[in-house]
C-alpha positions as CSV (number, residue, x, y, z in Angstrom):
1,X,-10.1,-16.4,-18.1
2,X,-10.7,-12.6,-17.4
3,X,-9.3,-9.9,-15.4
4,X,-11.7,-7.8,-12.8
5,X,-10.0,-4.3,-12.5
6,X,-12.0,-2.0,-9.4
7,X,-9.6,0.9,-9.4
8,X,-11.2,2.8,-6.8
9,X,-11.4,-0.5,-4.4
10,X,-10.0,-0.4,-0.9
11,X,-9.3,-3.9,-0.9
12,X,-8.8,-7.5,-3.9
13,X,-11.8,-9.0,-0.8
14,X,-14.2,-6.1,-1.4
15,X,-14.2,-7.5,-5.3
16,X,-14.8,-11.3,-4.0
17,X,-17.5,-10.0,-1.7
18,X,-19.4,-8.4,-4.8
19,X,-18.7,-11.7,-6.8
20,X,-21.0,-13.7,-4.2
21,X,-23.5,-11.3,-4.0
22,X,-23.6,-11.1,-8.0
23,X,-23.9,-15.3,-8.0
24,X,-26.4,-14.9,-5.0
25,X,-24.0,-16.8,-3.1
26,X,-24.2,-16.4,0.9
27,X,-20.3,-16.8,2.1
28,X,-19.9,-19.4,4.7
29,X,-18.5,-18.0,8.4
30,X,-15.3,-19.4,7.5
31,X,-15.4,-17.5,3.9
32,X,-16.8,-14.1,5.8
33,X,-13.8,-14.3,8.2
34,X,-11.3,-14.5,5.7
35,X,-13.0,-11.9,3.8
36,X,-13.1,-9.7,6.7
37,X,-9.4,-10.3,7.6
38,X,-8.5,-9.0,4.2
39,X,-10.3,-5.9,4.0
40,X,-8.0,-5.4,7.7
41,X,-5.3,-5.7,6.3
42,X,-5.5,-3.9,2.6
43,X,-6.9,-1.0,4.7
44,X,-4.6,-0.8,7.3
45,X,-7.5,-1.9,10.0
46,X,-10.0,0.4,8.3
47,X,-8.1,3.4,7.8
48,X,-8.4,4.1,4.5
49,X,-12.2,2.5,4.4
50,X,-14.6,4.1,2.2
51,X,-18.4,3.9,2.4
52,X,-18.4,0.7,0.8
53,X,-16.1,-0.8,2.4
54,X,-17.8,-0.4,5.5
55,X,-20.7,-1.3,4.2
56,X,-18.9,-4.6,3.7
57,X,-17.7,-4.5,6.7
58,X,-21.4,-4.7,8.0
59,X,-22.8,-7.1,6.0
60,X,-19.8,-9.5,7.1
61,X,-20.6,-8.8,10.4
62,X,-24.0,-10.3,10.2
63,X,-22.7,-13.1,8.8
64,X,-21.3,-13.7,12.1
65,X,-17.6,-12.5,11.7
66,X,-16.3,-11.2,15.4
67,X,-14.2,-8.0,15.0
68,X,-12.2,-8.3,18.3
69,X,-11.1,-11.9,16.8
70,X,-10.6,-10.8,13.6
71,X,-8.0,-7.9,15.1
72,X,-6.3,-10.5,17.7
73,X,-5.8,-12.9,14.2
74,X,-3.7,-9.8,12.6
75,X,-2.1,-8.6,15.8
76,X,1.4,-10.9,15.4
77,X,4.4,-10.2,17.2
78,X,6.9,-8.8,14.6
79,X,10.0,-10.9,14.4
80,X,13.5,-9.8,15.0
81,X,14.5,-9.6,11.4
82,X,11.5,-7.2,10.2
83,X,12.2,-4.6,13.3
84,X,16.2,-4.5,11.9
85,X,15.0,-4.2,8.5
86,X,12.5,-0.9,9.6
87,X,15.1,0.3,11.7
88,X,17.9,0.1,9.2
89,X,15.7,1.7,6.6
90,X,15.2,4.5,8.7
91,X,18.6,5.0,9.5
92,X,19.4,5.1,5.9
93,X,16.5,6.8,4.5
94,X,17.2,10.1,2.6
95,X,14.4,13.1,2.8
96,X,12.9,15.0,-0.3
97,X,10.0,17.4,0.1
98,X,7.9,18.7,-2.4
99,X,5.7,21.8,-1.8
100,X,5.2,20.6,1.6
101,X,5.0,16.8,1.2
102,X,7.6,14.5,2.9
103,X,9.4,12.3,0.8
104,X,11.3,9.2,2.3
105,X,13.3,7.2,0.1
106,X,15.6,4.1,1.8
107,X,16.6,0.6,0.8
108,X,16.8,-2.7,2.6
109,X,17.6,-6.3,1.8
110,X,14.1,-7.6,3.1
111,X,10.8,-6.5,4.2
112,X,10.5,-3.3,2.4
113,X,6.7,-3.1,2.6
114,X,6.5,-3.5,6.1
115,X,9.9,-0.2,6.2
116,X,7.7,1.7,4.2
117,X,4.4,1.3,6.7
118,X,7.4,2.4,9.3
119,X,8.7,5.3,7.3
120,X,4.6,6.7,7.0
121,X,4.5,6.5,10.8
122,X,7.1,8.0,11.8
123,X,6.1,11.3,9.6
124,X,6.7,10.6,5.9
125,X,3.8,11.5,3.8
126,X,5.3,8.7,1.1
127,X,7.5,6.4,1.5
128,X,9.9,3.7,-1.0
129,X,11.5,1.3,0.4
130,X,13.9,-0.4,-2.7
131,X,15.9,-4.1,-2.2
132,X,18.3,-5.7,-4.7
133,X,19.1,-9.4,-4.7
134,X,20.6,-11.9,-7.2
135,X,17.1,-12.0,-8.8
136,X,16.4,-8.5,-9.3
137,X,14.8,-5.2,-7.4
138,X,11.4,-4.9,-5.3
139,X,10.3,-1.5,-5.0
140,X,7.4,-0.6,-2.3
141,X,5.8,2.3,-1.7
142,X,3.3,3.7,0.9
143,X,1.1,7.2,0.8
144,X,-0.8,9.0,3.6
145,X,-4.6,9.4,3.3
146,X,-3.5,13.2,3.2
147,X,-2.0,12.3,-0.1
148,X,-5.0,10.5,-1.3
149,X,-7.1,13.0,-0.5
150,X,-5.6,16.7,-1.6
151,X,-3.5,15.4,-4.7
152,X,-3.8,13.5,-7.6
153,X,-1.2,11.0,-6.9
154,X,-1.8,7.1,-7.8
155,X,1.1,5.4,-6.8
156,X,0.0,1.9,-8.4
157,X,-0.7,4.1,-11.8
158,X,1.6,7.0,-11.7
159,X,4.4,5.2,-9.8
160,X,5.0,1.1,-9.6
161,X,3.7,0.5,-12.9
162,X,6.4,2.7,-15.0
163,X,9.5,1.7,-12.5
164,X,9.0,-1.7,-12.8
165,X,8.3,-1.0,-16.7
166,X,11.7,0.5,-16.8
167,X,13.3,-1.8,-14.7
168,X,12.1,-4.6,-17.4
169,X,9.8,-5.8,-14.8
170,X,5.8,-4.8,-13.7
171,X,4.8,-3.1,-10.7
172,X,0.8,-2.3,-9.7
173,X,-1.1,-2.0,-6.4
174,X,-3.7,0.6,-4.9
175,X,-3.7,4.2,-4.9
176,X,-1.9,4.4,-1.8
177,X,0.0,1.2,-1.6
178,X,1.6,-0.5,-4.6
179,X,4.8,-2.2,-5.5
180,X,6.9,-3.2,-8.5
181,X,9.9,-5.7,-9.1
182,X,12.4,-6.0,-12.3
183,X,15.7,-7.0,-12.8
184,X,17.9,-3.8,-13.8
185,X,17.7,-0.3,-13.7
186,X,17.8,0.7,-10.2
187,X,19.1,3.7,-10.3
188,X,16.9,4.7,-13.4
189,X,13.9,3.5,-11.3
190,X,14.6,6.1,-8.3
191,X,15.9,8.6,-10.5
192,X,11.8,8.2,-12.0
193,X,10.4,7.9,-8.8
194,X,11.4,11.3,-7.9
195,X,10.6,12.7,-11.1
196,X,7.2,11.6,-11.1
197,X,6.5,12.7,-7.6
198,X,7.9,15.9,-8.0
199,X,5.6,16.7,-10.4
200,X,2.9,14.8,-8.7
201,X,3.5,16.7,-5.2
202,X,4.7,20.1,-6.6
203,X,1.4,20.6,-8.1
204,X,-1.0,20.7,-4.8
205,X,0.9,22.5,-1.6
206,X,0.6,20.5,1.8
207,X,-2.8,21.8,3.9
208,X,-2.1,23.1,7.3
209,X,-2.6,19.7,9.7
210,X,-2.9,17.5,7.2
211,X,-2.2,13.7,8.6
């Protein structure tokens, strides 16, 4: 057993990609595809990409991976419980701001990674999305590229992995999506989660137009 840790990867597919070329392995189509569809998805259809995930991105192609089927595969109809569940976090979301940076903090009983991609488009520049349930709480939290880009802020590292520590749970993810679960300390995980991007946020003022 061992662990393979890429902290500056886009995607968990970009790692499996490099395991096959490392074996000298050629994917099949099928492989490809599903590779392909998961480097969609972790960057949120290519918009956080970096150089090599587009590189990636390529070499799939010539595999013979379609990128208008790959988007039709990913473009599902959102069910009637997941628009509720955005629209009631938005309606309860509360707004910090931090030297120019957007905080939106809200809670829901279900799909709270799919609020939080909500709360980043409709202006947040991060976004948590907290649910309790009999078993414990889920924390999720989403970042802007801005956010990647002019601060220092992991939210995998700086964020998910000490609430859920706290929470007597583990959190972990990417530097601008991550996510954490436990099975106490709510209120000792938000009152963190502010702290930490405070001091995150307050360090590096907003640019002009940033997005």
């Amino acid at each position: 057993q061992f662990t393979i840790i890429d902290e500056e990867a886009i995607a968990t597919a970009e790692l499996i990609f490099e395991i096959f070329q490392a074996l000298n392995v050629r994917p099949s189509l099928e492989t490809a595809c599903l590779l392909f569809l998961g480097l969609l998805f972790d960057s949120r259809h290519l918009l956080l990409a970096n150089n090599k995930t587009i590189s990636i991105v390529h070499q799939l192609v010539e595999l013979g991976v379609i990128y208008s089927d790959m988007i039709k595969l990913l473009s599902v109809s959102m069910d009637r419980p997941e628009r509720i569940a955005r629209l009631k976090a938005a309606q309860r979301s509360t707004l910090h701001e931090f030297n120019g940076w957007l905080v939106a903090i809200s809670h829901t009983s279900a799909f709270e990674a799919s609020a939080c991609r909500a709360l980043i488009r409709l202006g947040a520049d991060v976004a948590i999305v907290y649910g309790q349930t009999k078993d414990g709480v889920r924390f999720s939290a989403r970042a802007t590229n801005a956010v990647a880009h002019e601060t220092d802020l992991n939210l995998a590292k700086d964020l998910m992995e000490k609430i859920g520590s706290i929470m007597h749970g583990e959190g972990g993810g990417h530097k601008t999506a991550a996510g954490c679960s436990g099975i106490d300390n709510l209120e000792a995980g938000l009152d963190l989660s502010l702290e930490i991007l405070k001091n995150k946020l307050s360090s590096k003022s907003k640019l002009p137009n940033s997005e």
